[in-house]
C-alpha positions in Angstrom: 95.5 51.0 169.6 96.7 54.4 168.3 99.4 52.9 166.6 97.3 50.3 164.6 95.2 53.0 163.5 97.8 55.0 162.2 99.9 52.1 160.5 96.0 51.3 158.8 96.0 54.9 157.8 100.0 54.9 156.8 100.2 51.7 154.6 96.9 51.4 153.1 96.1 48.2 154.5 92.2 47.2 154.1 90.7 46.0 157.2 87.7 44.0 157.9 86.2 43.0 161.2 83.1 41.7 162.6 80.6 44.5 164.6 82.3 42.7 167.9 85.2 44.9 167.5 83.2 47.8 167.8 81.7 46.7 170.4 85.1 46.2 172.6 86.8 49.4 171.4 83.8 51.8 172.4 82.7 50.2 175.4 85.9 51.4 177.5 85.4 55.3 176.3 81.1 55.0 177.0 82.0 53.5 180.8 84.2 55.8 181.9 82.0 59.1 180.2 84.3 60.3 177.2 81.9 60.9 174.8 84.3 62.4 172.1 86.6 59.5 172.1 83.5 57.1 171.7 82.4 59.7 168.8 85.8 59.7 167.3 86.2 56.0 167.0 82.2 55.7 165.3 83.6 58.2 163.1 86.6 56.0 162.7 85.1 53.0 162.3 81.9 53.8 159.8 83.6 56.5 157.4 86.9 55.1 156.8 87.1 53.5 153.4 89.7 51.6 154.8 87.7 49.5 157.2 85.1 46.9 156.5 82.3 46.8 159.5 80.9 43.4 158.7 77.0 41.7 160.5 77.0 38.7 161.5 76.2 36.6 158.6 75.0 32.6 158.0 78.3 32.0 156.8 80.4 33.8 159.5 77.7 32.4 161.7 79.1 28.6 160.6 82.6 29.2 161.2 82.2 30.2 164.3 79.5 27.3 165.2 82.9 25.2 163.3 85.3 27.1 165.6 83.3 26.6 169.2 82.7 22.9 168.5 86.5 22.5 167.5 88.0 25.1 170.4 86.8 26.1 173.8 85.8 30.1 172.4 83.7 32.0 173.8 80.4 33.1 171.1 82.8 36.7 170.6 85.9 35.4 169.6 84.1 32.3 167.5 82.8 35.4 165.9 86.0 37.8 165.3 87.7 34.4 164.0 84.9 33.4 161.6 84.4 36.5 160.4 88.3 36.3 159.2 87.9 33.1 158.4 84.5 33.9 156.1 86.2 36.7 154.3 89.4 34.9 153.7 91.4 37.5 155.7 95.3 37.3 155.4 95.8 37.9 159.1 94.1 38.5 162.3 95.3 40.9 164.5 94.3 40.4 168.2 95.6 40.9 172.1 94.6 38.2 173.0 97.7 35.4 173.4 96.0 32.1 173.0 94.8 32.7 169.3 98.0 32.2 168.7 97.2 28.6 169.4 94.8 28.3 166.3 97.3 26.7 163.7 95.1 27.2 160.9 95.4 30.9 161.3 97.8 33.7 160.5 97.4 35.4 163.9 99.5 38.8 164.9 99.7 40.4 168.1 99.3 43.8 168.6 102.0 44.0 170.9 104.6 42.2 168.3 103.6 45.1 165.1 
């Protein structure tokens, strides 16, 4: 994840990403009691002008309703992927494998950047 933070940082790239991704990154740090990582990534996450925190909107709301009816997601993923979708995102970066299945979709690993 460090390196995806710093190649955000390095090439200017503009990131946006639903609340969900909060979510998954903090909740590790908060189990396991490391309150300055989880206070590092809020601070991350909500004052970099590089990243776009988004709600859940109507219209990312709809693509995802679109995605879950079209794929077997669960409601989180139908949510990352509409959000991207809703904001006309160039790509989605993600760990997980079978996004790569969405053809409609420019989807990058994290392990292939």
């Amino acid at each position: 994840m460090e390196k995806l933070f710093y190649d955000v940082s390095i090439y200017q790239v503009k990131v946006i990403t639903s609340m969900i991704t909060f979510i998954e990154i903090v909740t590790h740090p908060a189990r396991i009691g490391n309150q300055e990582l989880v206070e590092q990534y809020r601070t991350y996450f909500t004052r970099s002008s590089q990243i776009t925190l988004l709600p859940i909107d109507l219209s990312i709301a709809n693509e995802a309703i679109a995605l879950r009816t079209q794929y077997t997601l669960k409601t989180p993923d139908a949510i990352q992927l509409g959000t991207a979708i809703a904001y006309s995102a160039t790509y989605i970066i993600t760990n997980d494998r079978q996004w790569k299945q969405l053809a409609h979709q420019n989807v990058l690993l994290v392990d292939e950047m």
